[in-house]
N, CA and C of each residue as an Amber inpcrd file, in Angstrom:
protein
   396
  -8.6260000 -20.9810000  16.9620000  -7.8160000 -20.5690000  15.8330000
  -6.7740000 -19.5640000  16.3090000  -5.3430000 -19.6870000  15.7930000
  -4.1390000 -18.8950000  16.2540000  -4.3420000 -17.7330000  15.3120000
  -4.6690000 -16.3460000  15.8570000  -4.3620000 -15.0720000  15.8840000
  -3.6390000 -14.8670000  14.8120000  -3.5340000 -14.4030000  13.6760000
  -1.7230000 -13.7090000  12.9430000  -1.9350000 -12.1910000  12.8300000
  -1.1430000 -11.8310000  13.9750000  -1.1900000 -10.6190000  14.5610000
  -0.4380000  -9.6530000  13.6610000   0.4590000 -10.1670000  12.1330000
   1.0290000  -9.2770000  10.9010000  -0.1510000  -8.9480000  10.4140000
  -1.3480000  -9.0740000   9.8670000  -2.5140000  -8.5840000   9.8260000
  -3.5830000  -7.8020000  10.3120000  -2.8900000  -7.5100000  11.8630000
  -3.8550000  -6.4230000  12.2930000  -3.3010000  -5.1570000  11.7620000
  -4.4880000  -4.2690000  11.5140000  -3.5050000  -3.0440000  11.1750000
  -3.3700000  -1.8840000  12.4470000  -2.1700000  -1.0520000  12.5350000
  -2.4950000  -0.2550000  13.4160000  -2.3220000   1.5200000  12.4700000
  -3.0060000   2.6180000  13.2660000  -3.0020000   3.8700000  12.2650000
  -2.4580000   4.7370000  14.0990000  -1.9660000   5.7130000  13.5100000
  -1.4710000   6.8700000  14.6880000  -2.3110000   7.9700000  14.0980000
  -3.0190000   8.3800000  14.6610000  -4.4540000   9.7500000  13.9760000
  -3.3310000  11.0700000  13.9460000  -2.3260000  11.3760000  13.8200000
  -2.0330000  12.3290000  13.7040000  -2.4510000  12.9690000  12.2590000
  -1.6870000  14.2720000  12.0310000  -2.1230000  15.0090000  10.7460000
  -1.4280000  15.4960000  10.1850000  -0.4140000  14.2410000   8.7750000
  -1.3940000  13.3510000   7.8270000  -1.5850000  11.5980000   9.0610000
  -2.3200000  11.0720000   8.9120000  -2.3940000   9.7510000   9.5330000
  -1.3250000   9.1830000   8.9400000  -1.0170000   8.0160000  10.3080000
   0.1570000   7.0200000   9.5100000  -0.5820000   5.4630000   9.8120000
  -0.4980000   4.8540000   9.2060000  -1.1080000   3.2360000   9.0880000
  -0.2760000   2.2430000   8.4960000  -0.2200000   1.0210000   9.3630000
   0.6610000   0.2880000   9.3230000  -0.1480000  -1.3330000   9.0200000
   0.1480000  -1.9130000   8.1760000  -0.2440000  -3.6930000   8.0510000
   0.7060000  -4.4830000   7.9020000   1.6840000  -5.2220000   8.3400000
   2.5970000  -6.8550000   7.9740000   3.4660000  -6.0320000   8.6260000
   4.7220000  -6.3350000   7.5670000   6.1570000  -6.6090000   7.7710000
   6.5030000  -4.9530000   7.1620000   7.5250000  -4.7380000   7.8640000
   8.1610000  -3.7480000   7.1070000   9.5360000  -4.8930000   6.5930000
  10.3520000  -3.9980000   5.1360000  11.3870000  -4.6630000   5.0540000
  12.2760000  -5.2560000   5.4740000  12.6560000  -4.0730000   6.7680000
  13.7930000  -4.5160000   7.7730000  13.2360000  -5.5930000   8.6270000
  11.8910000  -5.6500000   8.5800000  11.4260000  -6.8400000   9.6810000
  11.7780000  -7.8430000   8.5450000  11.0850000  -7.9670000   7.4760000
  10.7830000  -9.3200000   6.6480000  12.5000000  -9.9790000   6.5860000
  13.3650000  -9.0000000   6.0120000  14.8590000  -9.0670000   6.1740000
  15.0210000  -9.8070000   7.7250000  14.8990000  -9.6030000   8.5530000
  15.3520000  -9.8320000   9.8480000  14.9350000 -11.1320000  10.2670000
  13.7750000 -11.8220000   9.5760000  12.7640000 -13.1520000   9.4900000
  13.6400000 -14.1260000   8.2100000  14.3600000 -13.4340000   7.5250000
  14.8720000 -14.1970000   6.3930000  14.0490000 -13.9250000   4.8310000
  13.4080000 -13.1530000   5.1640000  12.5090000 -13.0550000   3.9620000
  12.7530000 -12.1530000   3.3750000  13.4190000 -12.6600000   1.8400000
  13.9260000 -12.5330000   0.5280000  12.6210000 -11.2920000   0.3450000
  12.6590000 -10.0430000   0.2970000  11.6160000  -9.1460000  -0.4630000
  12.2270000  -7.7460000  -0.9430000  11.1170000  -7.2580000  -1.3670000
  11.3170000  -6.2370000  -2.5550000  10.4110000  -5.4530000  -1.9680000
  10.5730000  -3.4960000  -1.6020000   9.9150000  -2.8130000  -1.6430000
   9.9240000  -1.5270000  -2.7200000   8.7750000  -0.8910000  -2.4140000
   8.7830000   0.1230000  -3.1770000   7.5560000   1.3470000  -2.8820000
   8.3970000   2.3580000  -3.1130000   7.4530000   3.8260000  -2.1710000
   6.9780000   4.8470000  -3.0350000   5.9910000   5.2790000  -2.7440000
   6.0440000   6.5040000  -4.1140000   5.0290000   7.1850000  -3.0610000
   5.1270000   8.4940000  -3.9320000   4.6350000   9.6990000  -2.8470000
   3.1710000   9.8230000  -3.4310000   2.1070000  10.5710000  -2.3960000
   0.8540000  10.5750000  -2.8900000   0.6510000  11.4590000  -3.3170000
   1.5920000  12.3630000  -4.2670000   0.8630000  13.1930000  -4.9730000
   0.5850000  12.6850000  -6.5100000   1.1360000  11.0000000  -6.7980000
   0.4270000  10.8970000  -7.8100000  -1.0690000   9.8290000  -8.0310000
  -1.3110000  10.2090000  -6.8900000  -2.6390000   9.3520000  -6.3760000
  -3.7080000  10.3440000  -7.0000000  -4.4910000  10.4540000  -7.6580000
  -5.3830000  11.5400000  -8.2070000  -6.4070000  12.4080000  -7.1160000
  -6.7600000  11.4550000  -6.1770000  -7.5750000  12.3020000  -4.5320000
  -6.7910000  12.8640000  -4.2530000  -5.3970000  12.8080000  -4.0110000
  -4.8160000  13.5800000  -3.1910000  -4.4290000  14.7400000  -4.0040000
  -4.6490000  15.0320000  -5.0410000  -4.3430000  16.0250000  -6.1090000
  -5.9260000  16.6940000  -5.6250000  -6.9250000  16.0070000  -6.2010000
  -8.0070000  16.9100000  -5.5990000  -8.4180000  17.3170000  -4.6060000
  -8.1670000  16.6500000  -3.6630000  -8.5280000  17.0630000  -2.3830000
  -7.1760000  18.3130000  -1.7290000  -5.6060000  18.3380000  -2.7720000
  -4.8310000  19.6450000  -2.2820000  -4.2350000  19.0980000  -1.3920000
  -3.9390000  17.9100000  -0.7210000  -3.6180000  17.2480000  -0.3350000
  -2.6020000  16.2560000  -0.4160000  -1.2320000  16.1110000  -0.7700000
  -0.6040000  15.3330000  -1.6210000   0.6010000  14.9380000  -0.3390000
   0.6580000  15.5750000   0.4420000   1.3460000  15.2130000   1.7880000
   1.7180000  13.0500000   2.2340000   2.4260000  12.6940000   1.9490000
   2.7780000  11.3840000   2.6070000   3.2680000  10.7550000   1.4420000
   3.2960000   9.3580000   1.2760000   3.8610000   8.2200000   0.9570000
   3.0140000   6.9850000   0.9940000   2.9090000   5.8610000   0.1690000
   2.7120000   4.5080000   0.6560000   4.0310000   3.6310000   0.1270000
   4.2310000   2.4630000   0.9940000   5.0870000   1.7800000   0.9050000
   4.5040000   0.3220000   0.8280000   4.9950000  -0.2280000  -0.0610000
   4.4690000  -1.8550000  -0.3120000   5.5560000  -2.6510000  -0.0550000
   5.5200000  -3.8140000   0.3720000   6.7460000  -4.7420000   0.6090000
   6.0790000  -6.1060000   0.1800000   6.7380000  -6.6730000  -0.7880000
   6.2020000  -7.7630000  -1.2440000   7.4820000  -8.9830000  -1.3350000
   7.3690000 -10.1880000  -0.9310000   7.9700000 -11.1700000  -0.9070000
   8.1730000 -12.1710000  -1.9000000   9.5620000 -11.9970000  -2.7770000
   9.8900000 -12.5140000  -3.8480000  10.2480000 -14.2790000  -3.6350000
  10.2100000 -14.8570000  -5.0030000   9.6460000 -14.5340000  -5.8730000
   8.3070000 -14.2840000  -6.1990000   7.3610000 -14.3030000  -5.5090000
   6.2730000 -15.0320000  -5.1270000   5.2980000 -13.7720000  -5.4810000
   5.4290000 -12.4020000  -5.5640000   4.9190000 -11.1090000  -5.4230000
   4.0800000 -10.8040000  -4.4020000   3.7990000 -11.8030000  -3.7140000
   2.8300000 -11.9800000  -2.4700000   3.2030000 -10.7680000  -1.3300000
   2.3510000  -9.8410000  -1.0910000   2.4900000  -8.5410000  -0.4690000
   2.3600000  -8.8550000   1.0400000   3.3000000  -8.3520000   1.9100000
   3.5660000  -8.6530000   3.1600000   3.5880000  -7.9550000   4.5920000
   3.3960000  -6.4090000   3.5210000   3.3810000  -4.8660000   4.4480000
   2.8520000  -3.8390000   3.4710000   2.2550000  -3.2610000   4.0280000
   1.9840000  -2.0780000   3.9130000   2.1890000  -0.4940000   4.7290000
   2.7260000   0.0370000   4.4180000   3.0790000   1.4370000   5.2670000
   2.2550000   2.8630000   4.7800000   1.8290000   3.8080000   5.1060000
   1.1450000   4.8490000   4.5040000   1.1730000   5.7990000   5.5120000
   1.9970000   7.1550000   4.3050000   1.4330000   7.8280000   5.6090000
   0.6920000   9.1640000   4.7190000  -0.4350000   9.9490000   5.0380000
  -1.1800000  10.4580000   4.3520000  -2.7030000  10.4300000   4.7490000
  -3.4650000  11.5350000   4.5190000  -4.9940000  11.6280000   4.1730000
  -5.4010000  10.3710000   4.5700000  -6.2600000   9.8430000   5.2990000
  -7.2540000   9.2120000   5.5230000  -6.4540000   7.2750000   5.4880000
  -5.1280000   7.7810000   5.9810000  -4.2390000   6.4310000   6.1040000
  -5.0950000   5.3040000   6.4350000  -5.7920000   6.1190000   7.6720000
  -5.9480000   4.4870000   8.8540000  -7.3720000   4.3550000   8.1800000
  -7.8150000   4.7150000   7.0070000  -9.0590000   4.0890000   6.3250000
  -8.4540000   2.8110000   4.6730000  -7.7370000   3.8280000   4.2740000
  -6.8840000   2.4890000   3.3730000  -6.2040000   1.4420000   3.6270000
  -5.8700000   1.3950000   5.1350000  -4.7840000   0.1590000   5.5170000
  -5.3490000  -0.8970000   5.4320000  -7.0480000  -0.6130000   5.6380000
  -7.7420000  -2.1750000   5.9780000  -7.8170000  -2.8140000   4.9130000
  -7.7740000  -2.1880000   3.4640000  -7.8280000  -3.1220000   2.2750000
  -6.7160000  -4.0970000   2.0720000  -5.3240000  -2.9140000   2.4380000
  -3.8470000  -3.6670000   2.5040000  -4.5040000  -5.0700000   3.6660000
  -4.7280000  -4.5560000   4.8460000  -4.5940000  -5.8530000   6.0180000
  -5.8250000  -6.8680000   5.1640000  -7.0760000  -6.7170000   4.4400000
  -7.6810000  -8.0880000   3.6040000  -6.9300000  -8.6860000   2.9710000
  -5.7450000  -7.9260000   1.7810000  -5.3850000  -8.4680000   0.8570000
  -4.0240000  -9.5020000   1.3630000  -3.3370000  -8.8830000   2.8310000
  -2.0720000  -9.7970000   3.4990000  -3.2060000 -10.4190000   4.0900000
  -4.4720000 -10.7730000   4.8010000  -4.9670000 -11.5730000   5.2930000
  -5.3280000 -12.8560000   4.4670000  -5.5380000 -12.4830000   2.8420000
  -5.7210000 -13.4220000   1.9890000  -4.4040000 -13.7450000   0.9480000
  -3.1750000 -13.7140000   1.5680000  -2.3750000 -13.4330000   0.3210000
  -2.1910000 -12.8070000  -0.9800000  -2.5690000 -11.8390000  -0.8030000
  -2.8820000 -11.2960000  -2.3320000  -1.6050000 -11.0330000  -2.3030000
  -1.2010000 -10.9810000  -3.7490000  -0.0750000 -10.3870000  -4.5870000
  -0.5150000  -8.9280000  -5.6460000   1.1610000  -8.3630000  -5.9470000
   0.6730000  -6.9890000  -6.7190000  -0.5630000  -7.2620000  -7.6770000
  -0.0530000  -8.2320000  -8.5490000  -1.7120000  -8.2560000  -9.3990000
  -2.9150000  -8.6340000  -8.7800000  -2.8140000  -9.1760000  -7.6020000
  -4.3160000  -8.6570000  -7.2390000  -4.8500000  -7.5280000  -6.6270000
  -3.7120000  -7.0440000  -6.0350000  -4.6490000  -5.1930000  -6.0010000
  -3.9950000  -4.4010000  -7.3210000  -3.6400000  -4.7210000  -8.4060000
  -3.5330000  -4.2540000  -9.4550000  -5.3960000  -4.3810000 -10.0100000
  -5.2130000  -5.7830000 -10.2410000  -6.4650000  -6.1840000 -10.6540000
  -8.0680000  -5.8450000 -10.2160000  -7.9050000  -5.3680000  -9.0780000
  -8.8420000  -4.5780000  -8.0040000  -9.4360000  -3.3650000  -8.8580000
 -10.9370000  -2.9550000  -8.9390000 -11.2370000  -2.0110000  -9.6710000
 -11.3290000  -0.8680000  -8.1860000 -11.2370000   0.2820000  -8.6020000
 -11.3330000   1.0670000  -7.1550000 -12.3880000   2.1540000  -7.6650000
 -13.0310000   2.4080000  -6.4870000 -13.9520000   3.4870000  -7.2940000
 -13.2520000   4.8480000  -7.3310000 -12.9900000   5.7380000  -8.7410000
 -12.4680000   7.0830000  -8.6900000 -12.7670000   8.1030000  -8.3240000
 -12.3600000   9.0440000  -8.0160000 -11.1740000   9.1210000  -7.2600000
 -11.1000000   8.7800000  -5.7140000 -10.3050000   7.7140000  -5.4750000
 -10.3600000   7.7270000  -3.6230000  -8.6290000   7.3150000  -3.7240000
  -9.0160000   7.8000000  -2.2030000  -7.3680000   7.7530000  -0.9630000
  -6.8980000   5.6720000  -1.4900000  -7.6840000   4.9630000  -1.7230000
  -7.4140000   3.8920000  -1.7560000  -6.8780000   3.4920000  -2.7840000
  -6.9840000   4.1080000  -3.7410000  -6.3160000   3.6780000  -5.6020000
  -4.7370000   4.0060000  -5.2110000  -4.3700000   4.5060000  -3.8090000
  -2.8530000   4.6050000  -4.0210000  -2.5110000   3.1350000  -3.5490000
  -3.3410000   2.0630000  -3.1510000  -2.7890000   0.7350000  -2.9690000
  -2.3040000   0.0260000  -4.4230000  -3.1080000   0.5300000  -5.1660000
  -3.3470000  -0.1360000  -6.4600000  -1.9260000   0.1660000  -7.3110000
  -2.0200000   1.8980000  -7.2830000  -0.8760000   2.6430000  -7.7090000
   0.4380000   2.0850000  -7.4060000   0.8530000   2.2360000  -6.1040000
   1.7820000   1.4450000  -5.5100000   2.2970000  -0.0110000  -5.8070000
   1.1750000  -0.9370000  -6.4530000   1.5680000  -2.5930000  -6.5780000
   2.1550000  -2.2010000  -8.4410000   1.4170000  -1.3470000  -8.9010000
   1.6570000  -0.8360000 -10.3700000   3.0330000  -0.5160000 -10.3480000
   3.3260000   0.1090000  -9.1690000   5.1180000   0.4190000  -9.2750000
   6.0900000  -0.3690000  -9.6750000   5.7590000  -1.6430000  -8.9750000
   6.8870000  -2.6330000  -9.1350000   7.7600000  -2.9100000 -10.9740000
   6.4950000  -2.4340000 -11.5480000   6.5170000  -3.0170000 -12.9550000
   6.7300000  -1.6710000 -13.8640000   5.8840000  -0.6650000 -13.8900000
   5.9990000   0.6840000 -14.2630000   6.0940000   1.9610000 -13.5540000
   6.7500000   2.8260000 -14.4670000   7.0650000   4.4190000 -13.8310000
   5.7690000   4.8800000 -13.5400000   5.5800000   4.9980000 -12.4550000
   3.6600000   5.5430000 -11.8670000   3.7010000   6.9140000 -12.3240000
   4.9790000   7.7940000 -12.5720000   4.7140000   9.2170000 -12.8610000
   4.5570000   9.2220000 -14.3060000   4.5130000   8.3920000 -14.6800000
   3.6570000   8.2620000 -16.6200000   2.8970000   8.0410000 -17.0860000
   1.7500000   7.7890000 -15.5860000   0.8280000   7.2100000 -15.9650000
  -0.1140000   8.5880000 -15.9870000  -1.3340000   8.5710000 -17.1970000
  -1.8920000   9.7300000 -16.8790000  -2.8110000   9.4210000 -15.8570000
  -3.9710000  10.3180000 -15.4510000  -4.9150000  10.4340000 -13.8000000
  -5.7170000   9.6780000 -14.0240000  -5.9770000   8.8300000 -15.2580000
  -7.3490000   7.7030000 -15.0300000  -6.8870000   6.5980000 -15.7160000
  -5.4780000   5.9350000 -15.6710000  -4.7390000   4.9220000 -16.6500000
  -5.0710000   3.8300000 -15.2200000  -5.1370000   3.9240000 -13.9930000
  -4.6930000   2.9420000 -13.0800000  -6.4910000   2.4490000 -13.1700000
């Protein structure tokens, strides 16, 4: 079976971690692929509020029309532990509504995947701390 090496994820342990899964835009752009990103910072992730911690970003890149998610970028708290959900969900095609649809247990570093696919559609800073 051939490898698809956009699915491995890689993380740099620095401090906040940075973690990487697929395509970034400029790659997907550079492949021909029509997509849509979108970034929001982790301080409206609710862990990173509790934990005092609100330092980084995640970035989603999803491939229109299709919503089918293609990258993931993060940089923040316990990065290179959330990327692997991003690298299941590009390993299985998931789209925003399926890590929308994803229940996450509260509060963790990982509900900012969820948060993030929520962007595409709504203002995440309106949402109150237990709406996602």
């Amino acid at each position: 079976r051939q490898v698809d090496h956009t699915v491995i994820p890689r993380t740099i342990f620095t401090d906040p971690q940075v973690a990487v899964v697929g395509l970034t835009d400029e790659e997907a752009n550079a492949h021909g692929i029509v997509c849509e990103c979108n970034t929001i910072p982790l301080s409206v992730v609710p862990r990173a509020g509790a934990i005092r911690d609100t330092r980084g970003v995640i970035k989603m890149v999803l491939e229109r029309p299709t919503r089918r998610v293609i990258g993931v970028s993060m940089l923040g708290v316990n990065a290179g532990e959330v990327i692997h959900e991003a690298a299941m969900g590009l390993r299985f095609g998931a789209t925003t509504d399926d890590f929308i649809d994803m229940i996450h247990v509260y509060p963790t570093m990982a509900e900012a995947l969820k948060i993030v696919a929520i962007s595409f559609t709504k203002d995440v800073n309106k949402l109150s701390c237990c709406a996602t």
